[in-house]
N, C-alpha and C positions, 0 to 999 in steps of 0.2 A: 484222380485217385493217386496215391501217394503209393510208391512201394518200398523196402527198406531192401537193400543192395546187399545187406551181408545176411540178406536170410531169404529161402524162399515162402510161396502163401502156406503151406502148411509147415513152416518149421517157427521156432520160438523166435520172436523180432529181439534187437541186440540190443539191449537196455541204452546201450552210449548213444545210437544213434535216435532212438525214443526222446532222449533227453534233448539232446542236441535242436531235434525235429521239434520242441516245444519251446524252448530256449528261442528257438528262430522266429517261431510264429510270434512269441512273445515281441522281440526286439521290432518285428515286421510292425506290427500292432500299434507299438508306442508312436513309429512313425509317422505313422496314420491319426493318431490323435494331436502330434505337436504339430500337423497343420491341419486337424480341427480347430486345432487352440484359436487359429490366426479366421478360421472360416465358418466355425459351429455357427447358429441362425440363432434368436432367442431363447431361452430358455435355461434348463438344469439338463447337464450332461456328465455322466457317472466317470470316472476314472479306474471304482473299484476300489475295496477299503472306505467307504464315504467318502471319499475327497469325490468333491465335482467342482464343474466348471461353470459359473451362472453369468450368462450373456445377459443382459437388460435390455428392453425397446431398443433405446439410443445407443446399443452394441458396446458399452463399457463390457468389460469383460472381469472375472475374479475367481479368486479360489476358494473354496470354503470345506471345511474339517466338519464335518456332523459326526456327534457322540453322545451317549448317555453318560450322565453324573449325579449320579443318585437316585437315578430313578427319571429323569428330566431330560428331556433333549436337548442338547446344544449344539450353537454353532459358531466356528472359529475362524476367523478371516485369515488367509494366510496372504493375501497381497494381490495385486491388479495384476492381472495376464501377463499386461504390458511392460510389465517392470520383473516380474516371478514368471521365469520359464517352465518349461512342464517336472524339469527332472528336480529342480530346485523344488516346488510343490511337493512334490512327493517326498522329498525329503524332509522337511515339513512337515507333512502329515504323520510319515512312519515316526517322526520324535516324538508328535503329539499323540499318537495311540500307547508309544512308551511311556509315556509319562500315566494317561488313564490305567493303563497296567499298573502301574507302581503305587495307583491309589492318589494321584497328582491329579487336579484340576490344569487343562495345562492353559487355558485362559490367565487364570490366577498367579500359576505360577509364573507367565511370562510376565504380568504386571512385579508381584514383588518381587522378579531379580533385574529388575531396573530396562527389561526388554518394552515397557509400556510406556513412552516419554509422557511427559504433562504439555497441555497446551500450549504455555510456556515455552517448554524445550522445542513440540514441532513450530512454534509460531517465529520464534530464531530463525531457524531451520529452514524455512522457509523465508522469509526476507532477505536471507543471505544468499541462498539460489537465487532469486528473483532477482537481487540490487543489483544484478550487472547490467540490467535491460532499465533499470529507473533512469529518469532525467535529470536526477543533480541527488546528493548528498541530504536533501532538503526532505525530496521525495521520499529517502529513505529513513530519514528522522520522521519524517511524519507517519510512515508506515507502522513503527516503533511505539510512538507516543499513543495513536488513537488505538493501538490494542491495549498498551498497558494504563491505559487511561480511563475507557469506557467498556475493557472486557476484561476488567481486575478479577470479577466473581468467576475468571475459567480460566485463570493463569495457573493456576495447581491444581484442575484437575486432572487426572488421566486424560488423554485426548478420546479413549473409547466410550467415556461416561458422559459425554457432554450431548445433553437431547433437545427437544424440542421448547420446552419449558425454559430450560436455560439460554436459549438464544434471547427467547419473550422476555427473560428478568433483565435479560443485557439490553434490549432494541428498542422496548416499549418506553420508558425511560426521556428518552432523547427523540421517539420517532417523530414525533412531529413538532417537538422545540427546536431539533438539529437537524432538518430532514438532510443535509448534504452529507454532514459527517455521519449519520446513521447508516446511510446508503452504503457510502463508501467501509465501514464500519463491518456491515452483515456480507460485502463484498471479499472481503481481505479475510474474515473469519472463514469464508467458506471456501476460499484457495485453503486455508491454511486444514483443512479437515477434508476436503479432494483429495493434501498429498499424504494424511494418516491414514487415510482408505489406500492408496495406491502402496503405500510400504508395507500392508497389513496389517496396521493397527487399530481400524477401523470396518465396521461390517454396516450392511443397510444403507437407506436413504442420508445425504449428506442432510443434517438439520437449518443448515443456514441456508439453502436452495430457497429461491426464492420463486419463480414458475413451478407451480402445478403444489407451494407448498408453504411456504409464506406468507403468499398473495393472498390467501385465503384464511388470512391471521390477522395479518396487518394491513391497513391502507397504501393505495398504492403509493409511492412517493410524486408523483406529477399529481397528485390532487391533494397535495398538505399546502396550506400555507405559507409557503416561505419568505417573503416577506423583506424587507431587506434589512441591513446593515444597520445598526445603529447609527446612526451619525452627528457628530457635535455641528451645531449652526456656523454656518462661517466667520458670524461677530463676531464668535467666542476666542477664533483659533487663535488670534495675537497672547492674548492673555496667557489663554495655554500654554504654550510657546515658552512664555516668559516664567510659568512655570515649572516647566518643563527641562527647564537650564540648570535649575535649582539641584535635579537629579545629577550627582557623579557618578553615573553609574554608565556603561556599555550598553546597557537595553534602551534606557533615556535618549543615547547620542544617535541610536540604529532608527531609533522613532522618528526624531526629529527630523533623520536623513529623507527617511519613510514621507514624513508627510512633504516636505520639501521639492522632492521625486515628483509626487504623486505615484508612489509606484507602488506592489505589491507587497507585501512584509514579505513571500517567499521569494522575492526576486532582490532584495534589502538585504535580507537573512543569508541566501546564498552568494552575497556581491563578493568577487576575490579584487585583490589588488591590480589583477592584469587585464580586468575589464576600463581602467581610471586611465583616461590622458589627459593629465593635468593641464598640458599645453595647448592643447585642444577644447580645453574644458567639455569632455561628453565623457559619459558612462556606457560602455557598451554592452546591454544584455545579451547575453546568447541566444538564441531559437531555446535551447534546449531546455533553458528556464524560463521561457514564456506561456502563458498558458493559450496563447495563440499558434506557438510555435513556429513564432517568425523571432529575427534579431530586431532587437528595441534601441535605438540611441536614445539616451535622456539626456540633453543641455544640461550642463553644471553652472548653478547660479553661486553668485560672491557667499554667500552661509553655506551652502553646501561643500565647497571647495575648504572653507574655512573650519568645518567641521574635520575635511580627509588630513587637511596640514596639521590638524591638533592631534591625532591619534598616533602612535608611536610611528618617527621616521624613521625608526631599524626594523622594523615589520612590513616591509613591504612588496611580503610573498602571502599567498595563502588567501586566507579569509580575511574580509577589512571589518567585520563587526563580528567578535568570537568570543566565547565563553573561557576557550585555552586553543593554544596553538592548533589549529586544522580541524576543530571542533567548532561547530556552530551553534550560535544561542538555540535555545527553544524556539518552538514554533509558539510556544506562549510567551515569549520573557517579554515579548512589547505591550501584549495585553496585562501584564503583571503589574509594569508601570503605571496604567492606569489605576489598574485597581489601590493601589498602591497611596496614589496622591486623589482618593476619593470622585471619582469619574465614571460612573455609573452608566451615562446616557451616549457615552460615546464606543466605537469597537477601533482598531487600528484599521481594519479596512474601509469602515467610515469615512474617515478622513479624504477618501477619494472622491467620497460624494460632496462632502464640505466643499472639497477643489472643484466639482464641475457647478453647484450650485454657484458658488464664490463666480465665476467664470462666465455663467449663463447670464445672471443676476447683473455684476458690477461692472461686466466689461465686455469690447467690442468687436472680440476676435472671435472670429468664426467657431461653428459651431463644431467642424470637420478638424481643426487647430485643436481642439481642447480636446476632442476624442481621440487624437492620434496623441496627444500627450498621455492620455491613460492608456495606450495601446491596445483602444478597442478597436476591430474589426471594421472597415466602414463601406458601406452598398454591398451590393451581391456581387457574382465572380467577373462580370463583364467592366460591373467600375474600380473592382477593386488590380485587374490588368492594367486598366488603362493609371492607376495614382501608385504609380512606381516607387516618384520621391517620397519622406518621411517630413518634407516643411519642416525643417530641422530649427533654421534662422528664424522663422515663425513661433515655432514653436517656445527660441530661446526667449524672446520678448514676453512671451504666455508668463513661462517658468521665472522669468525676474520680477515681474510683479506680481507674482503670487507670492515668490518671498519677501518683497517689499512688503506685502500687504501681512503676511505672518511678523511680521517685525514687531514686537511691543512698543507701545506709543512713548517712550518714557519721556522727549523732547521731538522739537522740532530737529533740532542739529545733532544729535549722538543717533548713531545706529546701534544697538547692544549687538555683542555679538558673543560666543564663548571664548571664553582667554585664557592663555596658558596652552603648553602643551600636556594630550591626555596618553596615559600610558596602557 
């Protein structure tokens, strides 16, 4: 029981202290709920004023504005727990019931005064938080390219309006022509729509979730067809080659380096100049851009080298194959090439199987030599301890006749080669 000090049980209690004594219970109270915020159990938990607190199964936590607007119930996301503290909420809410006062939708209103970004603006927004933790420059051009490439029809919507329907106009498309980049694709969509629910510009189920909500839309991805790689027959590669020289262009020269390698266009694409020891003749991949995530040596055969001497010898910082200064070609620009000089039946990553068929097929080096030249994986963990070296010398012999063998037949005695220095 509670007594008031400046009054006794039969005299009038002292308004200040009444006030004060409610004031306290109040502030006690709020206490109590900012570590509900961190502890409430499933569920809707009231605040007071409709704002509550909606805990989900999987314990995401959120805030949510419930109001009438016209006769209609709504409700108004103001932000993930985790990120909108209790008192921030409330402030929140109290704007948004001023706004219902003033005859405001305040949904609406937050979209047209620019507080509702477009997929677009969060999908930025998010690859730029993210790009510190990517593994190359590459990564994050790719990041870039397959949203604005293959989720064009959600780049200007509001990020609140994008539903179930529109993932399917986006996913179905490609799901099982592209199963890799569809994957990755409804992957990167549904970070990007996680963080418009987490800043409150999103309320409900994320539409791109794929357990317990996709899966039951579309096929899973381990049972499409994927199929592999285009690839040109290895006859063919000389010729190619030869036409391939034809092209003055930077994507042309990153190809030819590409199939040369045998290596990845994104490991091509992201090569800098301080990976090259000319005097050494090797290329040294990083871990960081291997999709092994180990470091790669590639042997520099006579065209390859002959390719780095021809590209500007005042450029020799940054990127060795680039579109402008510290910018790197497309993740397409090699595929473009083809398309380009009518090449239908072939893909740039093809050309790696060209290289191991050409390899299996015409010659007599091991079959462990040619896989460590594509920098595949080889045995499980106990053989892959004990095969420390990379058969580097080995491997160099692989990689000189393979370019010998890319060489266009034009004579017996001329080797073509590109001439001239490229700028």
């Amino acid at each position: 029981m509670l007594l008031c000090p400046a009054a006794s049980l039969t005299s009038r209690p002292n308004p200040d202290y009444i006030w004060g004594l409610i004031w306290g219970l109040r502030a006690y109270g709020w206490q109590i709920i900012d570590r509900k915020v961190q502890t409430a159990k499933a569920g809707k938990h009231s605040d007071g004023g409709n704002l509550y607190l909606i805990v989900s199964r999987t314990g995401s936590r959120k805030w949510v504005l419930r109001f009438t607007w016209r006769g209609n119930a709504k409700e108004m996301g103001l932000g993930s727990a985790t990120a909108v503290p209790l008192a921030d909420a409330r402030e929140k809410a109290a704007a948004a019931r001023r706004k219902v006062a003033q005859g405001l939708n305040p949904i609406e209103d937050r979209k047209s005064h620019g507080g509702m970004p477009t997929f677009g603006d969060m999908a930025h927004s998010v690859r730029e938080a993210l790009s510190v933790g990517f593994r190359s420059e590459i990564h994050k051009a790719q990041w870039k390219n397959t949203l604005e490439t293959y989720a064009a029809p959600l780049w200007k919507k509001s990020v609140d309006s994008i539903t179930t329907e529109d993932m399917l106009a986006v996913l179905k498309p490609i799901w099982s022509t592209k199963a890799e980049t569809a994957s990755r694709l409804r992957g990167r969509i549904e970070k990007v729509l996680d963080a418009a629910k987490a800043k409150g510009f999103r309320d409900g189920e994320n539409p791109a979730r794929w357990r317990g909500h996709l899966d039951h839309l579309l096929p899973k991805p381990s049972k499409l067809a994927r199929g592999h790689y285009a690839a040109m027959a290895y006859e063919q590669v000389p010729a190619f080659v030869q036409n391939l020289r034809k092209e003055e262009t930077t994507p042309a020269i990153a190809l030819e380096f590409c199939i040369l390698t045998a290596a990845r266009s994104g490991e091509v694409l992201g090569a800098r100049w301080t990976e090259i020891d000319l005097d050494k003749k090797i290329w040294t991949v990083p871990a960081s851009r291997m999709k092994a995530g180990r470091e790669h040596r590639v042997p520099l055969t006579a065209p390859a080298i002959s390719i780095l001497e021809q590209l500007d010898q005042m450029n020799r910082e940054g990127l060795i194959f680039a579109a402008s200064p510290n910018k790197p070609l497309s993740t397409t620009a090699m595929g473009k090439v083809l398309r380009r000089i009518n090449i239908d039946n072939a893909t740039v990553h093809g050309f790696r199987s060209s290289f191991r068929d050409w390899a299996g097929n015409v010659t007599n080096f091991p079959r462990e030599v040619t896989e460590t030249a594509l920098a595949h994986v080889i045995g499980d963990k106990a053989e892959q301890a004990y095969r420390r070296r990379d058969a580097l010398e080995k491997r160099r012999k692989l990689m000189e006749a393979w370019a010998g063998y890319c060489e266009p037949r034009q004579s017996a005695n001329v080797v073509p080669m590109r001439g001239g220095k490229r700028s």
